[in-house]
C-alpha positions as CSV (number, residue, x, y, z in Angstrom):
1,X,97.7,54.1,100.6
2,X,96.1,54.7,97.1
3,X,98.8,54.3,94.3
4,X,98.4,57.3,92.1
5,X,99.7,57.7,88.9
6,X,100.2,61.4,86.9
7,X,100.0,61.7,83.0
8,X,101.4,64.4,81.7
9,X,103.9,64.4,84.9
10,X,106.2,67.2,83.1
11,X,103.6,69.6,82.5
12,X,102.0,73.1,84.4
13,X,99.3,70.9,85.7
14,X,100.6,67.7,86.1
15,X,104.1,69.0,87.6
16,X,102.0,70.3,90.5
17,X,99.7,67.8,90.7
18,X,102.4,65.7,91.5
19,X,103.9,67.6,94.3
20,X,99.7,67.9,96.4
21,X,99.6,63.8,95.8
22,X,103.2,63.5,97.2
23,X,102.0,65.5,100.2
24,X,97.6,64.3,100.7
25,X,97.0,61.8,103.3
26,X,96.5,58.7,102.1
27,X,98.0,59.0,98.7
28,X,101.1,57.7,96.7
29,X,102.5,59.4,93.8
30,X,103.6,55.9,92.2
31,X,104.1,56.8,88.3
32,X,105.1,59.9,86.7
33,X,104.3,59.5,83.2
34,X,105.9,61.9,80.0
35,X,106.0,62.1,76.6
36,X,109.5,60.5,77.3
37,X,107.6,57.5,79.2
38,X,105.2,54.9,79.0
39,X,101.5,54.6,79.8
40,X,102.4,51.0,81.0
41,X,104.5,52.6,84.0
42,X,100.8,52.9,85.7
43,X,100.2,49.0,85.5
44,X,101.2,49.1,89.5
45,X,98.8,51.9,90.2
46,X,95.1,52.5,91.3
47,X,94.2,55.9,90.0
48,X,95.7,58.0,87.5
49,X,95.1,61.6,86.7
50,X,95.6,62.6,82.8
51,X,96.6,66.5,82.2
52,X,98.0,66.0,78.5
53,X,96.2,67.0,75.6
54,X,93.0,66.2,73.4
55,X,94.7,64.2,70.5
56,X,96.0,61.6,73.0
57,X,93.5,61.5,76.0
58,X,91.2,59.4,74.4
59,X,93.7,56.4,74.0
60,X,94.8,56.7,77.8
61,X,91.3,56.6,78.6
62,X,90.9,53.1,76.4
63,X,94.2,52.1,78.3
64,X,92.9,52.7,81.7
65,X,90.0,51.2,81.4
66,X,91.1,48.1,79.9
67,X,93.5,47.6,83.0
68,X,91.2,48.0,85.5
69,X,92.9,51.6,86.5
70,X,90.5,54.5,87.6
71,X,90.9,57.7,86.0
72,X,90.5,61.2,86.5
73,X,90.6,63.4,83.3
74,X,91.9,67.1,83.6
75,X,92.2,67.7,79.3
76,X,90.1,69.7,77.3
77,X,88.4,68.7,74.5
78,X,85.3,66.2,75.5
79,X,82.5,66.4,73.3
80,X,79.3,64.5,73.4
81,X,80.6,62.2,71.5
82,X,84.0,61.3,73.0
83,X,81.9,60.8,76.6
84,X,79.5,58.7,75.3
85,X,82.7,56.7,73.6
86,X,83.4,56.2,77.3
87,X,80.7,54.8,78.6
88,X,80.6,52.4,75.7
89,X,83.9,51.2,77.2
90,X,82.9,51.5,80.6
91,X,80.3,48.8,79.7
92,X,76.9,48.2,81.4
93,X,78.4,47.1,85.0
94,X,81.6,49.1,85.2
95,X,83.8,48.4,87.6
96,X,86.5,51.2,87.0
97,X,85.3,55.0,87.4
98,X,86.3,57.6,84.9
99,X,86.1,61.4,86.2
100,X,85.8,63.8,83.5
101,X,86.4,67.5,85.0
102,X,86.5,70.5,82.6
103,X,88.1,72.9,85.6
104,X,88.9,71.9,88.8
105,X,88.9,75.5,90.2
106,X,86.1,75.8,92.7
107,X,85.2,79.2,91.4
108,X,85.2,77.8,87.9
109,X,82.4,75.6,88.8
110,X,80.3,77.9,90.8
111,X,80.7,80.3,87.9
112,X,79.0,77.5,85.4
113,X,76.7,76.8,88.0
114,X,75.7,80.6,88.2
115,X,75.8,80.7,84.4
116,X,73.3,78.2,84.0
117,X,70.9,79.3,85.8
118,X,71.0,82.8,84.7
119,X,70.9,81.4,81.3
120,X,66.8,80.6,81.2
121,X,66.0,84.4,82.0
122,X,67.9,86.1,79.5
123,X,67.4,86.4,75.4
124,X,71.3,86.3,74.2
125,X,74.2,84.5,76.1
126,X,77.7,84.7,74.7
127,X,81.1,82.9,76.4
128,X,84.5,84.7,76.5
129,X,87.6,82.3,77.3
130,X,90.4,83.9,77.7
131,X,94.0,81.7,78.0
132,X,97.3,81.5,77.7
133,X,98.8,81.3,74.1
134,X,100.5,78.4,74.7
135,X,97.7,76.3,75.2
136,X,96.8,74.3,72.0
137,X,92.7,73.6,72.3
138,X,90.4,75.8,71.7
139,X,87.6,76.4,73.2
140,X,88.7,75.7,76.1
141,X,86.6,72.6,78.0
142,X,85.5,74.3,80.5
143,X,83.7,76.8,77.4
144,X,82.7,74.3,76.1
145,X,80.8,72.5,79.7
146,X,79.5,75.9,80.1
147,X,78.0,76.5,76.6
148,X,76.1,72.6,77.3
149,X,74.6,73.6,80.7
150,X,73.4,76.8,79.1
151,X,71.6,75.4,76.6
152,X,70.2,72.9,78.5
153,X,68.8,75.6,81.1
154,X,67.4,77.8,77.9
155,X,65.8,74.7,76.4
156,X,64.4,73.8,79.8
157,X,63.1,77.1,79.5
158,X,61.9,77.0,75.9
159,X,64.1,79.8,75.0
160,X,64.0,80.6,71.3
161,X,67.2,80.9,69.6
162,X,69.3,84.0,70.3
163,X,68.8,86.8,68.2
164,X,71.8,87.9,65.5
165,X,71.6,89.4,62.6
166,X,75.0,89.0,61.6
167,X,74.7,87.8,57.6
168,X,78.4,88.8,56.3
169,X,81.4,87.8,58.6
170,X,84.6,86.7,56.2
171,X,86.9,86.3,58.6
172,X,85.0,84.7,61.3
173,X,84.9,87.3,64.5
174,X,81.6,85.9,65.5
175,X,84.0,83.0,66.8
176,X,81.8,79.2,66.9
177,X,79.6,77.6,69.0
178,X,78.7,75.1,71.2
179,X,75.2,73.9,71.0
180,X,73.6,77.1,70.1
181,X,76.0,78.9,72.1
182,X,78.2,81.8,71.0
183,X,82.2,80.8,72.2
184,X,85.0,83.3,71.6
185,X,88.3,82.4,72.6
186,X,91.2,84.4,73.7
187,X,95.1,83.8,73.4
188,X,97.6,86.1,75.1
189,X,100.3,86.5,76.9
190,X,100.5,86.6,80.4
191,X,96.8,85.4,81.2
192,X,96.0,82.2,82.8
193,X,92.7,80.5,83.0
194,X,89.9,83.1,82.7
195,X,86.6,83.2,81.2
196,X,83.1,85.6,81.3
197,X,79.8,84.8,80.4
198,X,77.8,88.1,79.3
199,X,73.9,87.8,79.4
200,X,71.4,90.1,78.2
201,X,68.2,91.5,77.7
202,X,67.2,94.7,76.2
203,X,68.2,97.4,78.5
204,X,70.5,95.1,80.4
205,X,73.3,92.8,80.8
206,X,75.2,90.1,83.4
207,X,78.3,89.3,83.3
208,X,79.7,86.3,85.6
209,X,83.2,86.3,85.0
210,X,85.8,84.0,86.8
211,X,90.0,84.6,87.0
212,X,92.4,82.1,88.2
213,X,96.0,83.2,87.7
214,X,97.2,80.6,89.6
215,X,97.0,76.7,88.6
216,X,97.5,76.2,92.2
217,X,93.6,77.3,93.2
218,X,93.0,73.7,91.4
219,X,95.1,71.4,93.2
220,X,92.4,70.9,96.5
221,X,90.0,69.7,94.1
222,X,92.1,67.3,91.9
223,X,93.2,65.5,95.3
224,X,89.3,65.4,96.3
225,X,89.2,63.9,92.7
226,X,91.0,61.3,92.7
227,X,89.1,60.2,96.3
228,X,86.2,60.3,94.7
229,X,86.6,58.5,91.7
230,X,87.6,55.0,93.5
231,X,84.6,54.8,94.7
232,X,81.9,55.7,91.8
233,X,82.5,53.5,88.8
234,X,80.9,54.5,85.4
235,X,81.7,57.8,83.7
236,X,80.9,61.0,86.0
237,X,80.9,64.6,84.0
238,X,82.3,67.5,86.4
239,X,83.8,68.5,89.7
240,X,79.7,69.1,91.3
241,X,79.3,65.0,92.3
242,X,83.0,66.0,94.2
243,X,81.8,69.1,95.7
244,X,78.4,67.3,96.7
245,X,76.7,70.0,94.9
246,X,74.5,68.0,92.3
């Protein structure tokens, strides 16, 4: 049996998350870790899964590490240069796997996989995430992993930049971006986990747009996570190496 410890236990995420490694094959739910709790409760355990938030991943990630405890990280906010932060801790050898995954919502993925390679045929790309208001990041990480692989594929391409003539915009409607790309984020009640990617050329558009308005369409995929991550040390970026779709 794999020990398996849950940060963020008392959460939407984790709270479920929970429950699928109390019932997978092979699994142990041995630490349920709140803002109540310690981090040292997983000192007993071989993987943990983090669904807390962005201003305290990145010292669970340190802690893990450091005590030899894999990891699989469900929180937003991962930029370039928290990953590569990560694989300086990781080390040259690593011997502990860290598994950094923006969605775990098959469609999610297959949505930035689509994404991306519509991206290189198409002069303007903008991203729409649409949440609910009590989530506190924004953009949302998977925005954000979507914005990256689209600019990749339009600078593969050698894409100029996207065309906007937008010169006067006081209160900041045009939203940010992320790499060149356009991100506009959504907060209301009653949604979920959404988001649309609208592409276009002149005298056309495609929108790819994925819905999941239940946390539950993630749960396969975070128990297929934490299999995975035992066995591929270093710092892996997305649910694809799971899937076996790289």
């Amino acid at each position: 049996m794999t020990k398996v410890g849950v940060i963020g236990a008392a959460g939407s995420m984790g709270s479920l998350a929970c429950g699928w490694v109390q019932e997978a094959d092979g699994l142990e739910l041995a630490a349920q870790v709140t803002e109540d709790s310690s981090i040292e409760e997983l000192a007993d355990t071989e993987v943990a899964i983090d669904f807390t938030h962005p201003g305290v991943v990145m010292d669970h990630v340190a802690w893990c590490i450091a005590h030899d405890v894999h990891l699989v990280v469900g929180t937003s906010g991962f930029t370039d240069e928290r990953l590569a932060t990560i694989e300086r801790e990781l080390g040259a050898d690593p011997v502990v796997g860290v598994l950094v995954v923006p969605n775990f919502s098959i469609g999610a993925v297959l949505m930035m996989r689509f994404a991306a390679e519509a991206a290189q045929f198409f002069e303007s790309v903008e991203i729409v995430e649409l949440h609910h208001p009590t989530k506190l990041d924004a953009p949302s990480g998977t925005s954000i992993r979507t914005a990256q692989l689209v600019a990749a594929a339009r600078a593969s391409a050698g894409l100029d930049a996207m065309p906007d003539a937008t010169a006067d915009d006081p209160v900041g409607t045009r939203g940010g971006t992320v790499e060149g790309v356009p991100v506009h984020s959504v907060r209301v009640r009653g949604l979920v986990a959404h988001q649309e990617v609208i592409l276009g050329n002149v005298g056309e558009t495609l929108t790819i747009r994925h819905d999941m308005p239940d946390r539950v369409a993630a749960m396969t995929a975070v128990v297929e996570s934490i299999r995975y991550v035992v066995d591929n040390p270093g710092l892996t970026v997305g649910l694809e190496p799971v899937l076996g779709l790289t």
